[in-house]
C-alpha positions as CSV (number, residue, x, y, z in Angstrom):
1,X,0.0,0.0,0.0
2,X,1.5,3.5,-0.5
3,X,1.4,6.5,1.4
4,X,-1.0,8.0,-0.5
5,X,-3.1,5.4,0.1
6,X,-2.4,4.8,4.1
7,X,-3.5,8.4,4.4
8,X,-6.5,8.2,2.5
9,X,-7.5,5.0,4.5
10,X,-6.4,5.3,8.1
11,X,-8.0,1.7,9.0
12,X,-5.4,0.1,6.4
13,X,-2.3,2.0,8.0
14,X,-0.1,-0.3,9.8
15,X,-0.5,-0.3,13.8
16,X,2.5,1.6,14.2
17,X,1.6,3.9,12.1
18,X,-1.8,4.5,13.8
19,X,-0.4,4.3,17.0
20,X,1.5,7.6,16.0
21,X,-1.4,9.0,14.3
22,X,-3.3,8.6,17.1
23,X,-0.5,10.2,19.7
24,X,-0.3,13.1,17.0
25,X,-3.6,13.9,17.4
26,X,-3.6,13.7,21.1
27,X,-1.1,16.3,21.1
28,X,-3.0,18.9,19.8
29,X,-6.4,18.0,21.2
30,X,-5.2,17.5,25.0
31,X,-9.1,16.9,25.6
32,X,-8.9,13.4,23.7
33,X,-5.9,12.5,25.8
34,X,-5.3,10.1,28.4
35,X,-2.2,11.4,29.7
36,X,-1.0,14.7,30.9
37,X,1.4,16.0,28.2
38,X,5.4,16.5,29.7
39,X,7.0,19.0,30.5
40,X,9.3,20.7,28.1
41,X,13.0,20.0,28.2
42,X,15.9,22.1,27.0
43,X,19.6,21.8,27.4
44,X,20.2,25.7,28.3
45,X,17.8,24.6,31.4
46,X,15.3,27.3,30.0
47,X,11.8,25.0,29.6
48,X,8.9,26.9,27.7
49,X,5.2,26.0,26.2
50,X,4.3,28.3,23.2
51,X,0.3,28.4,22.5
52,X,-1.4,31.2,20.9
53,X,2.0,33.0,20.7
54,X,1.7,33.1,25.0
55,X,5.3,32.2,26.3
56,X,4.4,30.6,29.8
57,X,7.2,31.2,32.2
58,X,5.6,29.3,35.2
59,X,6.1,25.8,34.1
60,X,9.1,25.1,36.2
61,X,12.3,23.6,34.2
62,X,13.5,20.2,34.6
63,X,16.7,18.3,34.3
64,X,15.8,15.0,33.1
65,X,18.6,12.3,32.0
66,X,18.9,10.4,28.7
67,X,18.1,12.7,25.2
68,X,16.8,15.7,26.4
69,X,14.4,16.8,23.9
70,X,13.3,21.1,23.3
71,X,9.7,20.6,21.6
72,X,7.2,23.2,20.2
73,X,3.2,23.1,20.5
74,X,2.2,23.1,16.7
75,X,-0.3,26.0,15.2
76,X,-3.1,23.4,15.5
77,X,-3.2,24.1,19.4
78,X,-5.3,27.1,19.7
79,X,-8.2,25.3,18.4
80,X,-7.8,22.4,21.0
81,X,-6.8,24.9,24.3
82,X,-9.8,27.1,25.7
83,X,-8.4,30.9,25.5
84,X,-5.8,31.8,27.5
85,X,-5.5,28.1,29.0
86,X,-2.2,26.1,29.6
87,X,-1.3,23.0,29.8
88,X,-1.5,20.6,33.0
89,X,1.6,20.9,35.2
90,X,3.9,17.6,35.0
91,X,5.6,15.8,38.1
92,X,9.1,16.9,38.2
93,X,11.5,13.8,38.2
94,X,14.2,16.4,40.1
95,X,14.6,19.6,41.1
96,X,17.3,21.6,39.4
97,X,17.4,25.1,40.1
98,X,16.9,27.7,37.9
99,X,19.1,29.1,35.8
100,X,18.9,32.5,34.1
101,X,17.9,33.4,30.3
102,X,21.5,34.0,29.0
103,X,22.2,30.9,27.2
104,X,18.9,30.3,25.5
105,X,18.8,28.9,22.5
106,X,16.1,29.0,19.7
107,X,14.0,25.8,19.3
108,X,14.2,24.1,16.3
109,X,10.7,23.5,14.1
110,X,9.1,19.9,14.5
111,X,9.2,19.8,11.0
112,X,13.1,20.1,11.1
113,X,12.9,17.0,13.1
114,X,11.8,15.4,10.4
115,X,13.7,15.7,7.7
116,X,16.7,14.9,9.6
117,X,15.4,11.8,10.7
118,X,14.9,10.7,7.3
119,X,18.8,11.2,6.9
120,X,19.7,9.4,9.7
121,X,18.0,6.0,10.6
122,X,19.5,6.1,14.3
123,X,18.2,9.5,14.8
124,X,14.6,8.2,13.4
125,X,14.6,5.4,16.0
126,X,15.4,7.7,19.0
127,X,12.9,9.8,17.6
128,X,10.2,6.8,18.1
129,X,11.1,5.6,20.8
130,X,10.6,9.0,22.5
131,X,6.9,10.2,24.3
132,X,5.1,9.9,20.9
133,X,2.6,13.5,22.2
134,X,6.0,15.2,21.5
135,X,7.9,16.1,18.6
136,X,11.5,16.8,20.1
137,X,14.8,17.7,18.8
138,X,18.4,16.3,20.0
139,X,20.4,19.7,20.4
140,X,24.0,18.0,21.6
141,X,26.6,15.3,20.6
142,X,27.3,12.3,21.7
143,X,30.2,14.0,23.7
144,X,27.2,16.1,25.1
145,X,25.0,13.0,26.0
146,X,27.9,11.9,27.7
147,X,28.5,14.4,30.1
148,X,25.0,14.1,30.6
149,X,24.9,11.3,32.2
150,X,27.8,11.4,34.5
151,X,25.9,14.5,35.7
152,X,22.9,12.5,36.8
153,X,25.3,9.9,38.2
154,X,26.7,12.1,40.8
155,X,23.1,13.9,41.4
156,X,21.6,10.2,41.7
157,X,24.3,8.0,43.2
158,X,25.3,8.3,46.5
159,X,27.9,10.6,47.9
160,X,31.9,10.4,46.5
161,X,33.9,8.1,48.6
162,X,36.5,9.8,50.2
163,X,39.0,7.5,48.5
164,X,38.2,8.8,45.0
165,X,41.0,9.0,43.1
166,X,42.4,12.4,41.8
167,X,41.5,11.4,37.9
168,X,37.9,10.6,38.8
169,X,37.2,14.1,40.8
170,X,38.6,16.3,38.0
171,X,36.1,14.1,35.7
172,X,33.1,15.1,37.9
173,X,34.0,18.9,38.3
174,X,34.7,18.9,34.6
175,X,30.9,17.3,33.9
176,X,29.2,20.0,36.4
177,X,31.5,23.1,35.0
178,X,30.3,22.5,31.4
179,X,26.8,21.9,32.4
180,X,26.4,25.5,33.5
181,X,28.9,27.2,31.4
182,X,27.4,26.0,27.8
183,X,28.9,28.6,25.8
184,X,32.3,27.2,26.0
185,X,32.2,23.8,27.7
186,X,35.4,22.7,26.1
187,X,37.1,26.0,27.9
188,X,35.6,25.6,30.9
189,X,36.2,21.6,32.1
190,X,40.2,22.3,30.6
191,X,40.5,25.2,33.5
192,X,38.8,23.2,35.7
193,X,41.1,20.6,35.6
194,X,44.3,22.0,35.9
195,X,42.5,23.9,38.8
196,X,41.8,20.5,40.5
197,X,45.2,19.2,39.7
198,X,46.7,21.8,41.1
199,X,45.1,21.6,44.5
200,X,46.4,18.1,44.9
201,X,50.2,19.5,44.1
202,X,49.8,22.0,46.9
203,X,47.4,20.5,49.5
204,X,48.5,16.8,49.4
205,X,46.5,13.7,50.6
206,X,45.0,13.4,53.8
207,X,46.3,14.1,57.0
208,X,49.6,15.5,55.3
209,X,51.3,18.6,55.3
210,X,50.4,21.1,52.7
211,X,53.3,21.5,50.3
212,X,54.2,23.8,47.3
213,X,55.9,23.3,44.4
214,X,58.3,25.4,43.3
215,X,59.0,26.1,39.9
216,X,61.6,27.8,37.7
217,X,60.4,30.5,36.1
218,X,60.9,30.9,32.4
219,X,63.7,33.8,33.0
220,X,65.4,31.2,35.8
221,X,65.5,28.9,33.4
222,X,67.3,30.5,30.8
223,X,69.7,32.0,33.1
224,X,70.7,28.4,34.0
225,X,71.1,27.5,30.5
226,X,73.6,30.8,29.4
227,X,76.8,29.2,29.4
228,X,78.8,30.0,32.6
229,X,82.0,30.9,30.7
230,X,82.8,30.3,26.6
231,X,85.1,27.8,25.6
232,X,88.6,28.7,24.1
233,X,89.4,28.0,20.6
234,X,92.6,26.9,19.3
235,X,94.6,25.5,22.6
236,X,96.8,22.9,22.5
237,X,95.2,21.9,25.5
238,X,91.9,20.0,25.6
239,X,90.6,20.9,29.2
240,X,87.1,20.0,30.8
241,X,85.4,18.6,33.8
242,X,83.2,14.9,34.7
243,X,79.7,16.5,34.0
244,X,76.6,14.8,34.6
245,X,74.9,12.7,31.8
246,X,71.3,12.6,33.9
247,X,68.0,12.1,31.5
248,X,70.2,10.9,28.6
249,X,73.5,11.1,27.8
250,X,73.5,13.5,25.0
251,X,73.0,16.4,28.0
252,X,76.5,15.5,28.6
253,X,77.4,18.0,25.6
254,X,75.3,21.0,26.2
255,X,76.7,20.7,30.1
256,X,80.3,20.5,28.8
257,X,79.0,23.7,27.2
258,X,77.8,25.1,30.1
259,X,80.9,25.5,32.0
260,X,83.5,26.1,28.5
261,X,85.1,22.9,28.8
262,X,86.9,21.4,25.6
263,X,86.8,17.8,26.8
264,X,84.4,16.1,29.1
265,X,84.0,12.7,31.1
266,X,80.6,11.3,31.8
267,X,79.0,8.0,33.0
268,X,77.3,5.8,30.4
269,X,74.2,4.9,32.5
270,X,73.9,4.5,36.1
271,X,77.0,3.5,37.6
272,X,75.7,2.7,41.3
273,X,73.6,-0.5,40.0
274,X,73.8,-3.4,37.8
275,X,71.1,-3.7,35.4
276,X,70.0,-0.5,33.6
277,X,67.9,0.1,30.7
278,X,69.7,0.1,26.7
279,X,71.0,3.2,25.3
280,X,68.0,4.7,23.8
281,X,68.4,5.6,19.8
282,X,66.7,9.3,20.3
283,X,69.7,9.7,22.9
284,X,72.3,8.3,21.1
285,X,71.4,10.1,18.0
286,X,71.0,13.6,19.8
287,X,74.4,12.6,21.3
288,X,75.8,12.5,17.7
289,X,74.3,15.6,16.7
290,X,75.3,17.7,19.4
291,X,78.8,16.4,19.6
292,X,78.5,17.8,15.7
293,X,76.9,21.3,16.5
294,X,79.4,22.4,19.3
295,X,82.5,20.7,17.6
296,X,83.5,17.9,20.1
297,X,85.9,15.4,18.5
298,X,83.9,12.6,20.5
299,X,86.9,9.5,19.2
300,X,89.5,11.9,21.0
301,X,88.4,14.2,23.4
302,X,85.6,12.8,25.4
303,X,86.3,10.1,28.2
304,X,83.7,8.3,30.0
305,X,84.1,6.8,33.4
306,X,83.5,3.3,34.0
307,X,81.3,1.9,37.2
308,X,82.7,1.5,40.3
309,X,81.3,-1.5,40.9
310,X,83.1,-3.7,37.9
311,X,86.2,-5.4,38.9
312,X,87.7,-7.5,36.3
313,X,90.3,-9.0,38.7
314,X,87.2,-10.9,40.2
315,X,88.0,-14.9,40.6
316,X,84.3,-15.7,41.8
317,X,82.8,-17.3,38.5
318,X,79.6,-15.4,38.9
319,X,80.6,-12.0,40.1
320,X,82.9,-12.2,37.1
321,X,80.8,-12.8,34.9
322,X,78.3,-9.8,36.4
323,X,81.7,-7.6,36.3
324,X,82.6,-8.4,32.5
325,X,79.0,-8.0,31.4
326,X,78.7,-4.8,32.8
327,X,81.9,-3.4,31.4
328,X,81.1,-5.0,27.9
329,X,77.8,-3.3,28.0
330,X,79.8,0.3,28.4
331,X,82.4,-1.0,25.4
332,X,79.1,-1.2,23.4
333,X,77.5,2.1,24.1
334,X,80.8,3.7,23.5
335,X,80.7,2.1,20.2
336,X,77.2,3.2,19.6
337,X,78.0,7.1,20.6
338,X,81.4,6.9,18.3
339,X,83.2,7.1,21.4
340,X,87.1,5.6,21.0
341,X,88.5,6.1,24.6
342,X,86.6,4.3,27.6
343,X,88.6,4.7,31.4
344,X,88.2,2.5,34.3
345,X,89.4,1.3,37.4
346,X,91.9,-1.7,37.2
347,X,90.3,-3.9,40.1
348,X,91.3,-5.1,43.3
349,X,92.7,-8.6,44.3
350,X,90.9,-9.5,47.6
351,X,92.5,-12.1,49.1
352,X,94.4,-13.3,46.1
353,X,97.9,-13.4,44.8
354,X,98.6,-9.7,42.6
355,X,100.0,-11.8,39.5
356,X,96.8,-14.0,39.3
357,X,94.1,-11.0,39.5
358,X,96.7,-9.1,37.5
359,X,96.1,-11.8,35.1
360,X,92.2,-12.1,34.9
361,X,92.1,-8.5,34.3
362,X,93.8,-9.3,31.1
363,X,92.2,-11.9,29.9
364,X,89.0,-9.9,30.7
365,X,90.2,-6.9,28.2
366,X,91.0,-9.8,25.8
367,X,87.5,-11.0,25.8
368,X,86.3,-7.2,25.4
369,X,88.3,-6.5,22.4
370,X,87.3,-9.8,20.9
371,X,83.4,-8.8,21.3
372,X,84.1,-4.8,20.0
373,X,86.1,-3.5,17.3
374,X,87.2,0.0,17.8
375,X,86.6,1.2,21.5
376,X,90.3,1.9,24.0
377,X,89.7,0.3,27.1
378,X,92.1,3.2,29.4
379,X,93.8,1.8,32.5
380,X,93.5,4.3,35.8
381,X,96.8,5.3,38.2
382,X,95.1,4.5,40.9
383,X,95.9,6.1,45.0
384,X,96.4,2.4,46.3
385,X,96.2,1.1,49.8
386,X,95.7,-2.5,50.4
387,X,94.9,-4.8,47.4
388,X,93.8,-2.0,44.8
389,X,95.0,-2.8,41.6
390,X,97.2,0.1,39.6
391,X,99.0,1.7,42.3
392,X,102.2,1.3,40.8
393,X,103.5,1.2,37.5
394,X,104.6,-2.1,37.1
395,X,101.0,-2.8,37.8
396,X,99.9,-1.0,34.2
397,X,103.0,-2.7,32.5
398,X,102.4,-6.2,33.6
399,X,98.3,-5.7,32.3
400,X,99.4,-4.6,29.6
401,X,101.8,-7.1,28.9
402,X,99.1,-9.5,28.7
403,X,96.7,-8.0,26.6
404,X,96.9,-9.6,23.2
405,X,96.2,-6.2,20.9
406,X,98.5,-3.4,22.5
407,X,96.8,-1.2,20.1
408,X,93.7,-1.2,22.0
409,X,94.8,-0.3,25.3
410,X,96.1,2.9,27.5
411,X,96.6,4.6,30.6
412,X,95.0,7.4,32.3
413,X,96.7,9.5,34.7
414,X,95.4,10.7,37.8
415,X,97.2,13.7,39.2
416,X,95.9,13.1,42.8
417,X,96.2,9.4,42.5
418,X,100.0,9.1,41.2
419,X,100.9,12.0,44.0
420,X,98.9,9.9,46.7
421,X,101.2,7.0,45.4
422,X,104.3,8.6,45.4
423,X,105.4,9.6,42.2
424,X,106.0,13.0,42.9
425,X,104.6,16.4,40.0
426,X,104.9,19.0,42.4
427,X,108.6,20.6,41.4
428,X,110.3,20.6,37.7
429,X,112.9,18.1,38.2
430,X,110.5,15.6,40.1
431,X,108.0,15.9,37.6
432,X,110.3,15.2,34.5
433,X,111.9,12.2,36.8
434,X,107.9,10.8,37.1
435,X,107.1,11.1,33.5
436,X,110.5,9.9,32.7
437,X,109.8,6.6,35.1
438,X,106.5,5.9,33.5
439,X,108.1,6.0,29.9
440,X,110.5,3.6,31.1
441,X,108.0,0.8,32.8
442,X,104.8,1.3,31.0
443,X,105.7,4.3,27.7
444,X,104.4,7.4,26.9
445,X,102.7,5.8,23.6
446,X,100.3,4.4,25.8
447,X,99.4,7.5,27.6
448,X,95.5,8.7,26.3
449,X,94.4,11.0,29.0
450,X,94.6,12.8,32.1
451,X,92.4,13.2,35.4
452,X,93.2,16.9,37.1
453,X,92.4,17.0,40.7
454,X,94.8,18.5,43.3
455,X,94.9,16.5,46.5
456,X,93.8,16.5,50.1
457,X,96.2,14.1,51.8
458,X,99.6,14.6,51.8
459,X,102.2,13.0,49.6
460,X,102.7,9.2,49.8
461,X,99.6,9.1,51.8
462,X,97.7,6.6,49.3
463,X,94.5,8.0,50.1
464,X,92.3,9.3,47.6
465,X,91.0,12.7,48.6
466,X,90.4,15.1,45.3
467,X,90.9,18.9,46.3
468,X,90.5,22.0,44.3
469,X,93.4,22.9,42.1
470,X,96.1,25.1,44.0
471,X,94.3,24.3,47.5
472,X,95.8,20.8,48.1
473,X,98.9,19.2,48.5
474,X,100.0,19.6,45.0
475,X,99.7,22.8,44.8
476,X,99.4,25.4,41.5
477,X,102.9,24.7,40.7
478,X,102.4,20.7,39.7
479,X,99.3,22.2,37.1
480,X,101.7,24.6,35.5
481,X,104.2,21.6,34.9
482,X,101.3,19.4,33.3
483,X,99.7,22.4,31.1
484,X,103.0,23.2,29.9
485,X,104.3,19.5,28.9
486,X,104.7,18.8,25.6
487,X,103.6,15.2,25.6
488,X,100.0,15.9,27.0
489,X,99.3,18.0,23.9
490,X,95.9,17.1,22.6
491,X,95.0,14.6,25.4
492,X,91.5,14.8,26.8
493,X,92.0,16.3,30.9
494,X,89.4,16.2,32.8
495,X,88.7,17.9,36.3
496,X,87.1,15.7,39.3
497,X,87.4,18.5,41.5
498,X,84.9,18.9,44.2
499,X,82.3,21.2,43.2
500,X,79.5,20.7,46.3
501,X,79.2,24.0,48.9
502,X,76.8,24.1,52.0
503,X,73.3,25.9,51.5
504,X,73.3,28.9,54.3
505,X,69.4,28.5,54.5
506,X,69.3,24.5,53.9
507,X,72.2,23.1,55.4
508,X,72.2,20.9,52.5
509,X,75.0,20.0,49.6
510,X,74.8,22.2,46.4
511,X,76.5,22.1,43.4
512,X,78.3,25.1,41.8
513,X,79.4,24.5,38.5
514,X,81.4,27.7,38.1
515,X,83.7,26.5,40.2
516,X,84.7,24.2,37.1
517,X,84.5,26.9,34.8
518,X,86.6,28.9,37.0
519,X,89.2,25.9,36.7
520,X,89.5,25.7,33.5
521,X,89.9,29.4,32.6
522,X,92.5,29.0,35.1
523,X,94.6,25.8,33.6
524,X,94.1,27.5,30.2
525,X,95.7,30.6,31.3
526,X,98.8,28.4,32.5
527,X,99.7,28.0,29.3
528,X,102.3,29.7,28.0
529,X,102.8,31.8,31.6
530,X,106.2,32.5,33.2
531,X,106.4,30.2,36.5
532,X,108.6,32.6,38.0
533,X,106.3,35.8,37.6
534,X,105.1,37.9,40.1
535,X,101.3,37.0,38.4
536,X,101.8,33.3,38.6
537,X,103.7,33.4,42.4
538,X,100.5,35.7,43.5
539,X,97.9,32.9,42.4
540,X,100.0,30.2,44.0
541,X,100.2,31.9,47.0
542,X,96.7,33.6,47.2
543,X,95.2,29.6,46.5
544,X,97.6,27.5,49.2
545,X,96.6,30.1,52.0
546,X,92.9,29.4,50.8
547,X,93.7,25.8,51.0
548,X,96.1,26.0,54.4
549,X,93.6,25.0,57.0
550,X,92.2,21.8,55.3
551,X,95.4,21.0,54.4
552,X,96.9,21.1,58.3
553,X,93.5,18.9,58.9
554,X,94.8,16.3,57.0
555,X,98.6,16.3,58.1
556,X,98.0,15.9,61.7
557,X,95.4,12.9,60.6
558,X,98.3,11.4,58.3
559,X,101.0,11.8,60.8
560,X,98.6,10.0,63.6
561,X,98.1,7.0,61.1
562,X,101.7,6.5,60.8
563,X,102.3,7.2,64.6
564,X,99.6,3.7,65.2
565,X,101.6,2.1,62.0
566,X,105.1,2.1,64.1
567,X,103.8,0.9,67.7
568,X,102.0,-1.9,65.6
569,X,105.2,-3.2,64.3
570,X,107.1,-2.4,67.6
571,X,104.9,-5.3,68.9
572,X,106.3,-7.5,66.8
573,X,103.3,-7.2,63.9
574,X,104.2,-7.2,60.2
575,X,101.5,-4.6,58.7
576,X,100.1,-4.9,54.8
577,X,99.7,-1.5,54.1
578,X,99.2,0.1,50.2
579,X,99.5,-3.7,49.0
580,X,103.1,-4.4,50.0
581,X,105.0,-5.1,53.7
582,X,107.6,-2.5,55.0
583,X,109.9,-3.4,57.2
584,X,110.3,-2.5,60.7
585,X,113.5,-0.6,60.0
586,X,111.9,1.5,57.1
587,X,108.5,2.4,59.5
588,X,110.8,3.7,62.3
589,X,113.1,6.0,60.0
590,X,109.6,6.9,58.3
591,X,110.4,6.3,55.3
592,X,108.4,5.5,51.8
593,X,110.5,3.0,50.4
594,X,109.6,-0.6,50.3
595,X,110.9,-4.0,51.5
C-alpha cells in the first residue's frame, strides 16, 4: 500500500503507524488524551510552552537524563486549548534550580525533526522511541550526551567516597562546570582541571602537610642555561670537567657547554647499579648531533668513566661474569655514541695473589676487544692502599703485557692518584723524573688522557681525597708543569674537583658548576705563563693560603696514622699497608721505600 493510500484509509495504515497518528492527534487536542502532556526540556535549562504566541514562564524547568528533547506546540493548538488556558503541570523527576535566560537557544521546528530523521535511521529510532505526544529535537553530541549522564550519576548516586582517586574528581567537576557554562564547555572543564590538579600539588593527601611546588620561572631557566663561561678555541690543550649525563647522555654535551670545557667525562648509565635500561636511539642520536653542533671530536676528546662496581680482577665465577658484562655493555655504548676512549678502574685482588688477579684482568680486556672493534679500554693510576690494583707502575705494565692487541689499550693518569702513590709532580725536576719513570715501565705511547684533581692528603699518603686545584697538596705549581708538557698535547684532561658548597638557608649539599669553569679558565691561562712571575707566584700563593687549613687537617690525621703504624710493628706485627710489607727498620726512619 502507498502512502498516499495509508493516508486516504487510516484503518489500512499499519498499527504503528496509527499508534502515532493517534499520539499526533492527542497532542494537539489535549481533551482526547489520556495522559498529561510533559514538561518541556531544554539543554540551556530554560523550559517553555508556546500556544497562541503566550510564552508561559511558570512551568518550572526540569533536568531530566537520557536525550533531552526542546519541543514546540504546533499552530493546531489554539483550536484544541480554551483561551488563554495552559497546559497541565507535569511531576518533576528532580529539582534543578533555575538558571537564568542568558544561554537560551532557539528551538528548532518539528518539522526540522523530520527531515533529519529521514537522513539518519538512528536518529529516526530515538525519535520513536521518544513520548510519541511530543515532537522533540536532540540539540548535543554524543560528547554532550555523555556528560550528561555522569551528571545525573553524581546527582543520583550516592555521595563520592573519600578515597576517590584524583582522575575521577577532576572528571566530575569537569561534567558539572560544562553543564552551566554551555557557551564554552570545552574551555571551561580544561581550566577546571588544571584547577583541580593543582590543588592536589599543593594541598597533598589526607592528613599530610600542605606543600608547594616550586618552579623555575621561564627567566630562571634561561639563566641556567647561558653558558657559565665560553670555551677557548685553538689550545693545545683540551681541558674540561666529569659533567653529569642525567636524563640521557647527550645532556653531557650541552653541560660541557655550560661550563666552557673542551673535553668532558661522563657515566654511560647508572654506575651505582647493575642492570640498567639500553641506550636509547633518540639519545644516542641527539648525542651524535650535538657532539656535531658544538665541535667535540667525540673519538679523541671525550672520556667516559667506567662503574665502580666492575672489577675485572674478580676470581668468583659469577661476580665475574656480572663484572665483565657490565663493562662490555659500556664497550658497546661507546661504540654506539662513536666514542674511542673508555677509562676504568683496574680492580682489586681481595684475598688473592697480585700476578693472578693481574692476570684475569687481562684476559677480561682480551674478551672485550674480541666482542668490539674500535673502543680503547684506558687503564686508571690509581691512589692504592691494600689490594687495589694500579697503584704502581709495574701494575699497568704487567696488564698490559698480557693484553693480546697493544693497540687497544692505554693509561690514564690521575694527578691526585699518582701524588697519593708517590710519584712525585709538584717541582720541575721531580715531575720530569715521574714522567720519565712511566716512559721507562709502562711508555708514553700508551698515555690517552689525564684526570686533574689536586689532592687532600699529603704526599705518599695513598689515600684518595680530590681537592680543588692550588688548595691541596699539589699545589698550583704541579698544574703549571702538566699544562706546559709537551707530551699531554691534545689529550683529553678532565677535572674531578669537588664542586659541592653548604646551602646557608638548607644546610644541605649544592652544586656550583662555576667552580669548574673557573678551573679551567685558570689551567688555560697556564699555558704559555712564566712560573717565575710575580702574576703566577700571587695565584700560588693567594690559592695554598685558601687551601692551608684543610690541608693542616689532614697532616695531623696522616701523621697519627703513621704514629699507630710504628707501635703496631714495635709489637712484633708485620702490617700490609698500600698492597706491600715494609719493614720495621723502614717504619721507624719513616720512610716510603719498600721491602
Amino acid at each position: 500500500m502507498t502512502a498516499s493510500e495509508r493516508l486516504a484509509d487510516p484503518a489500512q495504515a499499519s498499527p504503528k503507524s496509527q499508534t502515532r497518528t493517534t499520539a499526533a492527534n492527542a497532542a494537539v487536542d489535549p481533551t482526547t488524551s489520556k495522559r498529561t502532556p510533559r514538561a518541556i526540556r531544554s539543554l540551556n535549562k530554560t523550559t517553555r510552552l508556546e500556544a497562541n504566541g503566550v510564552e508561559d514562564k511558570d512551568t518550572p524547568r526540569n533536568s531530566g537524563k537520557g536525550k533531552k528533547i526542546a519541543a514546540v506546540i504546533t499552530e493546531a493548538a489554539p483550536s484544541a486549548l480554551p483561551e488563554g488556558a495552559t497546559p497541565k503541570k507535569t511531576k518533576q523527576r528532580k529539582e534543578v534550580k533555575p538558571k537564568t535566560e542568558d544561554t537560551q537557544e532557539q528551538e528548532p521546528q518539528a518539522e526540522d525533526i523530520s527531515t533529519k530523521a529521514k537522513r539518519n535511521p538512528k536518529l529516526k529510532e530515538d525519535l520513536e522511541s521518544a513520548d510519541p505526544q511530543i515532537d522533540g529535537s536532540i540539540h548535543k553530541t554524543a560528547k554532550r550526551k555523555r556528560i550528561v549522564k555522569g551528571e545525573e550519576v553524581e546527582t543520583e548516586g550516592s555521595e563520592p567516597s573519600p578515597k576517590k582517586t584524583k582522575r575521577k574528581k577532576a572528571t566530575d567537576v569537569e561534567i558539572d562546570e560544562t553543564v552551566e557554562n554551555e557557551a564554552s564547555p570545552r574551555k571551561a572543564r580544561r581550566k577546571t582541571k588544571v584547577k583541580e590538579e593543582d590543588e592536589e600539588v599543593q594541598e597533598g593527601g589526607e592528613g599530610q602537610k600542605k606543600t608547594k611546588r616550586k618552579r623555575k620561572t621561564k627567566e630562571e631557566k634561561e639563566i641556567e642555561a647561558m653558558p657559565l663561561a665560553t670555551r677557548t678555541d685553538g689550545l693545545r690543550m683540551f681541558i674540561g670537567a666529569h659533567v653529569s649525563g642525567a636524563k640521557g647522555v647527550h645532556n653531557s654535551v650541552t653541560n660541557c657547554v655550560h661550563i666552557g670545557g673542551n673535553a668532558f667525562a661522563m657515566f654511560l648509565k647508572s654506575q651505582k647499579k647493575w642492570e640498567n635500561p639500553p641506550l636509547q636511539d633518540d639519545h644516542r642520536d641527539q648525542f651524535k648531533a650535538f657532539c656535531g653542533e658544538h665541535e667535540y671530536d667525540a673519538a679523541s676528546h671525550i672520556l667516559p668513566h667506567g662503574s665502580y662496581l666492575v672489577n675485572l680482577a674478580q676470581e668468583d665465577p659469577e661476580k665475574a661474569t656480572q663484572a665483565y658484562n657490565a663493562f662490555l655493555d659500556d664497550l658497546n655504548r661507546c661504540e654506539s655514541l662513536g666514542i674511542r676512549l673508555y677509562n676504568f678502574h683496574p680492580g682489586w685482588t681481595g684475598s688473592h695473589p697480585r700476578p693472578s688477579a693481574i692476570a684475569r684482568i687481562a684476559k677480561a680486556l682480551n674478551r672485550a676487544h674480541a666482542a668490539t672493534k674500535t673502543v680503547t679500554p684506558v687503564l686508571e693510576t690509581m691512589a692504592g692502599g691494600g689490594n687495589v690494583i694500579g697503584s704502581t707502575f709495574e701494575d699497568l705494565r704487567d696488564i698490559i703485557a698480557l693484553v693480546d692487541d697493544k693497540n687497544r689499550i692505554g693509561v690514564c693518569l690521575d694527578t691526585c692518584h699518582v701524588h697519593a702513590a708517590g710519584y712525585d709532580l709538584r717541582k720541575p725536576v721531580a715531575f720530569q723524573k715521574t714522567l720519565d719513570d712511566f716512559d721507562k715501565i709502562v711508555g708514553v705511547k700508551y698515555l690517552c688522557a689525564l684526570h686533574l684533581n689536586d689532592s687532600k692528603a699529603p704526599f705518599s699518603s695513598h689515600r684518595d681525597l680530590h681537592q680543588n686545584i692550588g688548595l691541596g697538596f699539589l699545589g698550583l705549581r704541579a698544574f703549571w708543569n702538566v699544562m706546559n708538557e709537551p707530551r699531554f698535547e691534545g689529550l683529553p684532561m678532565v677535572l674531578e674537583t669537588p664542586i659541592d658548597h653548604k646551602d646557608e638557608e638548607t644546610g644541605k649539599d649544592v652544586e656550583d658548576k662555576a667552580v669548574w669553569a673557573r678551573e679551567i679558565k685558570m689551567l688555560e691561562g697556564l699555558i704559555g705563563v712564566d712560573a717565575d712571575g710575580d702574576e703566577f707566584k700571587a695565584m700560588e700563593k693567594e690559592l695554598a693560603d685558601k687551601g692551608a687549613e684543610e690541608r693542616a687537617k689532614y697532616q695531623e690525621q696522616f701523621e697519627r696514622k703513621g704514629e699507630k703504624d710504628k707501635k703496631a710493628l714495635e709489637k712484633g706485627q708485620k702490617k700490609l699497608q698500600f698492597g706491600k710489607t715494609k719493614t720495621e727498620k723502614a717504619i721507624k726512619n719513616g720512610s716510603d721505600s719498600e721491602a
